[in-house]
GUNU-653372 format. One line per 10 residues: number of its first residue (from 1); their letters; for each residue y, x, z of N, C-alpha, C, O, CB. Coordinates in steps of 0.001 Angstrom, whole numbers, m for minus. Atoms other than C-alpha are relative to their C-alpha. Last residue first. Glycine has a CB too. Layout:
<nodes>
NUM = A = Y:X:Z:Y:X:Z:Y:X:Z:Y:X:Z:Y:X:Z | ... $
</nodes>
This chain:
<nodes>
190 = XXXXXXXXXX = 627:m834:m717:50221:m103306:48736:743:244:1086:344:1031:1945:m332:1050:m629 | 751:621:m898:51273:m106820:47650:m718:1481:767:m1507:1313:1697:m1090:m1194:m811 | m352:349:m1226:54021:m105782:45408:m644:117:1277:m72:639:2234:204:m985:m102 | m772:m1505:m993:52606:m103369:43567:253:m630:619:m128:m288:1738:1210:1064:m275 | 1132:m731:m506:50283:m106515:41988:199:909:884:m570:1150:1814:m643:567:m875 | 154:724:m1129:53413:m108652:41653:m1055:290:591:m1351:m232:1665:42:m1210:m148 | m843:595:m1286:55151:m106234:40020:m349:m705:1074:132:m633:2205:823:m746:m319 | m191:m995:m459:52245:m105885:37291:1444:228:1397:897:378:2490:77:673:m1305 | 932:m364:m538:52393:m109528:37047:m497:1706:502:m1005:1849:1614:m690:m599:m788 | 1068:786:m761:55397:m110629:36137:m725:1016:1288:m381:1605:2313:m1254:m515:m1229 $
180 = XXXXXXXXXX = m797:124:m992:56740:m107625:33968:m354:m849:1077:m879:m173:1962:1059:m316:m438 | m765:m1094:278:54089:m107112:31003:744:232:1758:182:930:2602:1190:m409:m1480 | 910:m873:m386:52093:m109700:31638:191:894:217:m527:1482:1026:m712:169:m470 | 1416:793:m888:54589:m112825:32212:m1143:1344:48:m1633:1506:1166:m904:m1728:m1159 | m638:340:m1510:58131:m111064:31165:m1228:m34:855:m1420:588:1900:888:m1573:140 | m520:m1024:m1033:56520:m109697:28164:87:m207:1259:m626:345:2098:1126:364:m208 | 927:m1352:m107:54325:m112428:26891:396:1288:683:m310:1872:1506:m283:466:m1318 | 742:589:m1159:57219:m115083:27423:m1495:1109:235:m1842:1538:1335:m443:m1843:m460 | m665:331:m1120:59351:m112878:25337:m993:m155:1473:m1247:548:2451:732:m1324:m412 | 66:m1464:m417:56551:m112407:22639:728:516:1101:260:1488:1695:383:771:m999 $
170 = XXXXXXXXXX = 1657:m335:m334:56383:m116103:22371:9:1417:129:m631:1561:1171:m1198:m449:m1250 | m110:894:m860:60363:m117206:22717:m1297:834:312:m1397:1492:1347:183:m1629:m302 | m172:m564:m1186:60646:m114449:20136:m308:m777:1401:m488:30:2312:1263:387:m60 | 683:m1052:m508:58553:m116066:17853:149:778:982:m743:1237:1694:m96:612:m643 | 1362:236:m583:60472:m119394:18356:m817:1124:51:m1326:1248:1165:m719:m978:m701 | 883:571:1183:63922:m117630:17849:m1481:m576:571:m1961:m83:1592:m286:1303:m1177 | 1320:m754:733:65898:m116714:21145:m567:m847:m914:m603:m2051:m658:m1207:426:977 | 1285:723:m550:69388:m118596:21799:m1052:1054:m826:m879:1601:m1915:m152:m1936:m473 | 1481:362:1454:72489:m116485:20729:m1506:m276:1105:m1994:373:2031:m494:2173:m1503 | m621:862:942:76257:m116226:22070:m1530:m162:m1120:m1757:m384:m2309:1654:844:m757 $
160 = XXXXXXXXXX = m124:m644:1888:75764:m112475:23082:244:m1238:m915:643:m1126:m2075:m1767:831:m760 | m415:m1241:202:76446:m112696:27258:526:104:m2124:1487:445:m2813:m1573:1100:678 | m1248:m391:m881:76170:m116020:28267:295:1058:m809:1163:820:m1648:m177:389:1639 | m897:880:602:72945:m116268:25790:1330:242:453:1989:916:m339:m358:m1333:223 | m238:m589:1294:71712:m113166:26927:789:m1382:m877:1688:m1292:m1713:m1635:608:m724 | m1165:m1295:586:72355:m113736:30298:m282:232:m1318:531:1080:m1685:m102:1601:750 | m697:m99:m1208:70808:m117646:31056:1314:1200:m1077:2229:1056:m1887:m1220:769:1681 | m116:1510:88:67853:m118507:28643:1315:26:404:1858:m943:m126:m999:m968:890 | 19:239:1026:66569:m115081:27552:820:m1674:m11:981:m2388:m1001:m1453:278:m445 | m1017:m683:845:67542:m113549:30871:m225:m485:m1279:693:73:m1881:m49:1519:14 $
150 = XXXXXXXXXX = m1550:m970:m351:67297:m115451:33266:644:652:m600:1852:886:m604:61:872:748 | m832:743:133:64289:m117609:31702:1489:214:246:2445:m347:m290:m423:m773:541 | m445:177:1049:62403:m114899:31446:811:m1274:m425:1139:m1459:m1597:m920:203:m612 | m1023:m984:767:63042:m113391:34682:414:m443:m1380:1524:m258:m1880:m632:1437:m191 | m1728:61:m465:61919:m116608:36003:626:575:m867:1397:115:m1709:518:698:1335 | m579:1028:675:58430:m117259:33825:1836:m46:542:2793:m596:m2:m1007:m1462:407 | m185:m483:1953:57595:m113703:34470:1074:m1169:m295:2236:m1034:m676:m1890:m283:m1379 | m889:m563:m76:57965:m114764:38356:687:834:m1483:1741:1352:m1854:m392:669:1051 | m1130:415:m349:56050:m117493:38130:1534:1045:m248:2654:741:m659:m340:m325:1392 | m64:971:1311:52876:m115322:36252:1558:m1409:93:2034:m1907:m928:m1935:m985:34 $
140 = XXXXXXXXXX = m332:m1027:1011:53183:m112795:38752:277:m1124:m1276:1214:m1204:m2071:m1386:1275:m267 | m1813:m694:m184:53553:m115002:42023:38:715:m1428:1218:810:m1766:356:1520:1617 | m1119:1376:m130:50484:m117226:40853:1194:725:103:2117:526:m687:m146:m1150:1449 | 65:523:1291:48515:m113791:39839:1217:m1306:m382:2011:m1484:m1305:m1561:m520:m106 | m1135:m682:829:49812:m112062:43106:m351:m417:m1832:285:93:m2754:m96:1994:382 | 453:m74:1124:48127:m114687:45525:839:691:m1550:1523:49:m2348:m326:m1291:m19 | 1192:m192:162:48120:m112935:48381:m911:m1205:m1181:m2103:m1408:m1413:m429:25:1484 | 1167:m1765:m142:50940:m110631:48336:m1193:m1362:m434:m1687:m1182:m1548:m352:1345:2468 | m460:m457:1310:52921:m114476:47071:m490:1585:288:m439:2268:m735:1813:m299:m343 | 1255:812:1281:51274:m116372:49519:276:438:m716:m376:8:m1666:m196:m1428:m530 $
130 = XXXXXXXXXX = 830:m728:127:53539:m113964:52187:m1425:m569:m817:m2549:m67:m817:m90:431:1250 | 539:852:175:57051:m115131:51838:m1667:556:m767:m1882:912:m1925:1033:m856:m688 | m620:851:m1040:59130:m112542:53707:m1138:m1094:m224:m1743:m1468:781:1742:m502:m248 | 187:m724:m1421:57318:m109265:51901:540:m1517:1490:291:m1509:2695:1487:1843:m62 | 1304:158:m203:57072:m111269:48811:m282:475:1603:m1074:22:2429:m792:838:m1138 | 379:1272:m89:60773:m111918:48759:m1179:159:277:m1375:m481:1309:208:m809:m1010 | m675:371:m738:61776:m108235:49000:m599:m1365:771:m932:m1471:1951:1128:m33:m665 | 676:m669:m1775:59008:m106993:46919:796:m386:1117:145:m247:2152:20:1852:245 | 1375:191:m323:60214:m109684:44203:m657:705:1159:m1201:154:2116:m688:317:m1082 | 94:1215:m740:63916:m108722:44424:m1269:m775:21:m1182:m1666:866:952:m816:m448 $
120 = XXXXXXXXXX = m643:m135:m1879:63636:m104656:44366:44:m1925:610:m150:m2306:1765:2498:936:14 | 864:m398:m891:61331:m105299:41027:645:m203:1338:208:m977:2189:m422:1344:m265 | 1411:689:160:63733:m107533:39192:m703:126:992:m833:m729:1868:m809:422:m1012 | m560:1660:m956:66781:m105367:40825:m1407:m785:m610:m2387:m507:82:2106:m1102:m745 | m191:m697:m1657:64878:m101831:39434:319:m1678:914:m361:m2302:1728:1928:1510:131 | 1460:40:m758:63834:m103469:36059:m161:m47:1871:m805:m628:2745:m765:1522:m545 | 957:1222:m370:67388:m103931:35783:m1052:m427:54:m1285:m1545:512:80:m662:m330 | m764:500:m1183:68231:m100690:36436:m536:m1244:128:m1346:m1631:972:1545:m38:m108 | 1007:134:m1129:65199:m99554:34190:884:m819:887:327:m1727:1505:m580:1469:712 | 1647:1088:m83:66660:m101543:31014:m403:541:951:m1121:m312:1472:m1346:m17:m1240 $
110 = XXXXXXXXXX = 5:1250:m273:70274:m99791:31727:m1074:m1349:418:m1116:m2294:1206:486:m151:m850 | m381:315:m1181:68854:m96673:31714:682:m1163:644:572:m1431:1841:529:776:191 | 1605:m614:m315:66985:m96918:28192:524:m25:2250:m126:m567:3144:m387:2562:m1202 | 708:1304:m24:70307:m98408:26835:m1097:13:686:m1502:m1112:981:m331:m479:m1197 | m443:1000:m1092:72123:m95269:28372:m410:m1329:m366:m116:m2170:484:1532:m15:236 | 370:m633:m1400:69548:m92826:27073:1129:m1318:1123:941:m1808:2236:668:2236:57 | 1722:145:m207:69774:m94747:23438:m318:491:1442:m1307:m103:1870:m988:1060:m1181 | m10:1631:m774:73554:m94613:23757:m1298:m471:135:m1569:m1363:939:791:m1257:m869 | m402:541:m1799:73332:m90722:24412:206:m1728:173:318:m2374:1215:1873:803:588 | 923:m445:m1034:70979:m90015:21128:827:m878:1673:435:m1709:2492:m9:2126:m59 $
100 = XXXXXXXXXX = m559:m1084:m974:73310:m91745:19033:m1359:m203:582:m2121:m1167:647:1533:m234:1032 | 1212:m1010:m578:73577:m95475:17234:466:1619:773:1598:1872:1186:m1032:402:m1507 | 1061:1536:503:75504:m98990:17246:m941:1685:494:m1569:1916:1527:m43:m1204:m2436 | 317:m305:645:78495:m97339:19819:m1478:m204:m447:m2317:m433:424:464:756:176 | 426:m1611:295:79596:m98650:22529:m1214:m74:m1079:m2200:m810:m1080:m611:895:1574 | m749:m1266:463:81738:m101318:22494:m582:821:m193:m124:1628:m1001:819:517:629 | 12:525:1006:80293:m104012:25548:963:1168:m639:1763:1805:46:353:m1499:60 | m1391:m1254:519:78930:m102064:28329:112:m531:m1474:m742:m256:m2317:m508:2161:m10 | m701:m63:m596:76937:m104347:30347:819:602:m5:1656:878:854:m253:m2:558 | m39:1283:m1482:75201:m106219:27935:1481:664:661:2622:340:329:m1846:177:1606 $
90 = XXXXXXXXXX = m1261:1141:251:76030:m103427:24985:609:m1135:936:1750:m1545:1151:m402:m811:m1079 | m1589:m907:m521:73664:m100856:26377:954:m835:m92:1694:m1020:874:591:1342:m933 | m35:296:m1314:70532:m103340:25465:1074:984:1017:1189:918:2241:m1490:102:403 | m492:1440:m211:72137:m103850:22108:m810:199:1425:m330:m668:2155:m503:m1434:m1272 | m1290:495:m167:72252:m99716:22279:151:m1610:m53:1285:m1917:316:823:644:m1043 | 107:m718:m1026:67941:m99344:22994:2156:m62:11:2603:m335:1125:m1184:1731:m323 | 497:854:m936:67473:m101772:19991:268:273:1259:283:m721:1985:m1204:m122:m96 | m1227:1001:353:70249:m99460:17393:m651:m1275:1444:170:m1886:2128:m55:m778:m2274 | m1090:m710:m479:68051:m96171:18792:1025:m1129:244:1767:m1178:1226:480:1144:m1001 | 479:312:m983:64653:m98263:18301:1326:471:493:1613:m67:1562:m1350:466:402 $
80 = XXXXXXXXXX = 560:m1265:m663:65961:m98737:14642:m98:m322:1621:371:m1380:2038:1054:1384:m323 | m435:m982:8:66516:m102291:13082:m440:1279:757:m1523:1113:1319:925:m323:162 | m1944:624:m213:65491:m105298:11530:615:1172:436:1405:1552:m429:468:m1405:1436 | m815:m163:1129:61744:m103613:10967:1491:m41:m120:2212:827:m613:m383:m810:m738 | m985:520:742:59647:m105904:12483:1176:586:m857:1853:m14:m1693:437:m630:734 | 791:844:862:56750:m103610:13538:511:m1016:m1064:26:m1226:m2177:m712:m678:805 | 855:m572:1213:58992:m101048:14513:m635:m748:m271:m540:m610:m1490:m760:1044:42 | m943:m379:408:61210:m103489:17142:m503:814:m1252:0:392:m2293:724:581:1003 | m764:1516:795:58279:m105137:18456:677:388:m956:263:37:m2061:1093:m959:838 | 1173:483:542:56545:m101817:19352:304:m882:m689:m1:m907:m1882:m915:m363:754 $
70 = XXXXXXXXXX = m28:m1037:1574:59903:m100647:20553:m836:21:m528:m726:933:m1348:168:1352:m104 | m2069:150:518:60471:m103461:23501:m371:892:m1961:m335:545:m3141:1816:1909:1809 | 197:1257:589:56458:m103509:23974:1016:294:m847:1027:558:m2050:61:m1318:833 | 1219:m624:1295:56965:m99561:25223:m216:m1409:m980:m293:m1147:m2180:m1996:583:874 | m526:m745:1093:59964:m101010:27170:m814:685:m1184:m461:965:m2330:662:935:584 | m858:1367:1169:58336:m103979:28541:831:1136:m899:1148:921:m2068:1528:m1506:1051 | 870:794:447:55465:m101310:29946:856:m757:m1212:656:m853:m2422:m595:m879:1181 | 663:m412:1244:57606:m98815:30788:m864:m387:m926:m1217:206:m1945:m411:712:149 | m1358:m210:719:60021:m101086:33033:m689:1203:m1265:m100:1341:m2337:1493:759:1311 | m328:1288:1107:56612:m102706:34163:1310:406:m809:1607:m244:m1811:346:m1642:869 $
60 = XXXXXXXXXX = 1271:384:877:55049:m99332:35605:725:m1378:m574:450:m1432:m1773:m1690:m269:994 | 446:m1202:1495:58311:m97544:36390:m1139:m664:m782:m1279:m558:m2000:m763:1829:544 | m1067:m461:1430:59947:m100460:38238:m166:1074:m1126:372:1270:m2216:1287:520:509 | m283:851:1086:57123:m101074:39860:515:m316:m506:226:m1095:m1414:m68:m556:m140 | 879:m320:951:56458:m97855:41122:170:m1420:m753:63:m1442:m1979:m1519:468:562 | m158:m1437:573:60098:m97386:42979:m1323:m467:m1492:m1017:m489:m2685:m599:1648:1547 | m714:794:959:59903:m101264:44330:232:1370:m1197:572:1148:m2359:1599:m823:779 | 666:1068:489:56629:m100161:45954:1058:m289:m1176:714:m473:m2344:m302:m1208:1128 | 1188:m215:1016:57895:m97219:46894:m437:m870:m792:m670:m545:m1956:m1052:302:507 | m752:m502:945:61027:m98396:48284:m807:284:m644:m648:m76:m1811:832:858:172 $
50 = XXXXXXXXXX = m155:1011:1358:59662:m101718:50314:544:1132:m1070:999:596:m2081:1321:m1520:230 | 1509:m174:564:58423:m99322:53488:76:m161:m1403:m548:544:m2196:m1094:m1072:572 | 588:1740:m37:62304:m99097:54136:m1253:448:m615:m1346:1368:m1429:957:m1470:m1069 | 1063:114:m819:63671:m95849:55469:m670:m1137:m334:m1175:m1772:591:322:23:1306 | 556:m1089:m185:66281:m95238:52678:m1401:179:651:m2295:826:104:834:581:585 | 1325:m119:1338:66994:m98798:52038:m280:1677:m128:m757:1943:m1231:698:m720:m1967 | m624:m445:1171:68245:m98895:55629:m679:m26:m1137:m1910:m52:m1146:409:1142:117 | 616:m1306:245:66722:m101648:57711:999:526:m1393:1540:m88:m2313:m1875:m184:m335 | m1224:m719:643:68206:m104820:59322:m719:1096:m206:m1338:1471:790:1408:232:828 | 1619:m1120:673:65391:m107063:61200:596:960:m1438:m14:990:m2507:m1804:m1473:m900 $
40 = XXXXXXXXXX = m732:m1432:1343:67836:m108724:63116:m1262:730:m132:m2189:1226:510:1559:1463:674 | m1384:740:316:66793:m112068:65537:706:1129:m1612:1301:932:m2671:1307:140:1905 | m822:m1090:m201:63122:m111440:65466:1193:298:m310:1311:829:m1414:m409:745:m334 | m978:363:m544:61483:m114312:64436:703:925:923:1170:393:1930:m315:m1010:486 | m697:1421:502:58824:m112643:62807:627:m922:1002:m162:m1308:1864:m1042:m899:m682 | 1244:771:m135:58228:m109156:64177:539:m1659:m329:1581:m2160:93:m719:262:1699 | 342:1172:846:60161:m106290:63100:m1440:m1078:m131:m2503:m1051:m750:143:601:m1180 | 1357:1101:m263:60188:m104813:66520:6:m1058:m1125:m189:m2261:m952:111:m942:1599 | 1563:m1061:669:61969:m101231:65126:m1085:m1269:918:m2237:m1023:1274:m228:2547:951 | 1072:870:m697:64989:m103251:64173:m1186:892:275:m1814:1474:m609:m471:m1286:m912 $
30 = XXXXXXXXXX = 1255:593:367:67285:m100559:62539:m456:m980:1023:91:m841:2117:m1029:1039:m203 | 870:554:m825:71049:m100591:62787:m1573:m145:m845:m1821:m711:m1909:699:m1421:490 | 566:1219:300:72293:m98696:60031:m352:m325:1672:m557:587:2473:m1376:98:m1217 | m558:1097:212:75093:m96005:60557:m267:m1514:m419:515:m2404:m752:541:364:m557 | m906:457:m1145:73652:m93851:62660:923:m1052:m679:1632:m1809:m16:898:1283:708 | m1523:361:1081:71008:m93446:59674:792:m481:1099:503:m1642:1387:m97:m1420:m1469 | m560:m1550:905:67556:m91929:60954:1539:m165:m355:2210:779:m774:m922:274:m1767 | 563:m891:825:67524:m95132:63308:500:1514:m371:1386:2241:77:m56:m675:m1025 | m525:m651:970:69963:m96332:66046:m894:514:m734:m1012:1662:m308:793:822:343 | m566:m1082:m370:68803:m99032:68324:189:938:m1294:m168:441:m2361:m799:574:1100 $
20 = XXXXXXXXXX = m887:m784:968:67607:m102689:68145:697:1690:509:1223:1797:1617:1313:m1124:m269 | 532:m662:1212:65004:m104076:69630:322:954:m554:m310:1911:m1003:m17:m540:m808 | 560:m834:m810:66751:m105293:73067:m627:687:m1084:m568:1880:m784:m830:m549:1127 | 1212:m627:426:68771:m107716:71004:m864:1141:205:m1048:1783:m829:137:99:m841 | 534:1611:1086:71442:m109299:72725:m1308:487:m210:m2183:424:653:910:m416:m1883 | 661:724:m1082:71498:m105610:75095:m513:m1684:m377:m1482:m2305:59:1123:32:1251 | 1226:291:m333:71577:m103956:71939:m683:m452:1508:m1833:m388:1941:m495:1023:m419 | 882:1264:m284:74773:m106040:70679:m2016:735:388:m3031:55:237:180:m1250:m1911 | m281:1638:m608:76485:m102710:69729:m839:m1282:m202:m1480:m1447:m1240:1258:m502:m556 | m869:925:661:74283:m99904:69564:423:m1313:436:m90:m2177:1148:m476:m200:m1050 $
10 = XXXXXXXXXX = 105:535:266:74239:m97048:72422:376:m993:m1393:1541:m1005:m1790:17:90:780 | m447:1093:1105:74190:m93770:72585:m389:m1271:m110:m1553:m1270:m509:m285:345:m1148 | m1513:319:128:74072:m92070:75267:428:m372:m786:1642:m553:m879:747:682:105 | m569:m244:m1360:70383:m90308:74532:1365:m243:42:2040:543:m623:m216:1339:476 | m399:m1040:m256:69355:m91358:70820:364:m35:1753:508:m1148:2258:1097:257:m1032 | m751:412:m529:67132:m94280:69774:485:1014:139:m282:1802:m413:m181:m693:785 | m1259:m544:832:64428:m93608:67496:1444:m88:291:2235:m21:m649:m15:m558:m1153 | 390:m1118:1134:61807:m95690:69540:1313:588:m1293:1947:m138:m2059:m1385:m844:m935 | 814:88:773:63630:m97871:72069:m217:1216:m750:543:2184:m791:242:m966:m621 | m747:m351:1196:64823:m96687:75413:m880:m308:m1209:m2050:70:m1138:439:1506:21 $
</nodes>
């Protein structure tokens, strides 16, 4: 019987895959011989090693680009951190309101979510493709250059109908790359 398996219970296909049996979650199949080429290697995101990791590096770079975010934003002036924290509410909630305490908490939760997918798809990938734990400068400094092309090149255009200015291009590419990047790609690799 494999490890975490129950008595009379079987899952379907674990005679295909002799590995497989019921985790903490009767409704995931786990793998518990995740070993490379291992036909299913299916895990809940409850039990997955990858949550911490994607947990702290969504707090350490999603506080990082957000502390930048409102550093930028007071130094220049154009508008309040409340009105900066609702155009990042606006993406996926177009309408709501320019200022407010509660659109500032839902611009502020919007920017970790997508910290959260950033982070959750780098530890994902790094964990499969393993030059990227061990060189996390090359993966950090690539992976700046993605996000920031995804979203300054990609969704914010798509979305607002406006290309970034040359300064922004440079404080951009500074975020994504030291800011986001690389811290991510340092948690990753533990």
């Amino acid at each position: 019987m494999a490890p975490g398996s129950r008595p009379g219970r079987r899952c379907i296909g674990a005679s295909v895959y002799p590995g497989l049996a019921f985790g903490p979650h009767p409704f995931y199949a786990v793998a518990h011989n995740n070993q490379p080429g291992s036909r299913i290697m299916a895990q809940s995101f409850a039990s997955s090693p990858r949550r911490p990791r994607i947990a702290r590096a969504t707090l350490v770079a999603g506080t990082l680009d957000i502390l930048a975010a409102i550093s930028l934003t007071l130094f220049y002036g154009k508008r309040t951190v409340s009105e900066m924290l609702a155009y990042v509410a606006s993406g996926p909630f177009p309408g709501v309101p320019v200022r407010g305490l509660p659109v500032a908490v839902l611009g502020l939760a919007v920017h970790y979510a997508l910290m959260a997918v950033m982070a959750a798809v780098y530890v994902a990938v790094a964990d499969r493709v393993t030059w990227l734990k061990r060189q996390p400068v090359v993966g950090g400094i690539g992976y700046g250059l993605i996000t920031y092309v995804m979203m300054n090149l990609i969704v914010v255009p798509l979305r607002f109908g406006v290309m970034p200015s040359t300064p922004a291009v440079v404080t951009q590419l500074f975020c994504h790359i030291v800011l986001v990047g690389l811290p991510i790609a340092f948690i990753a690799r533990r």
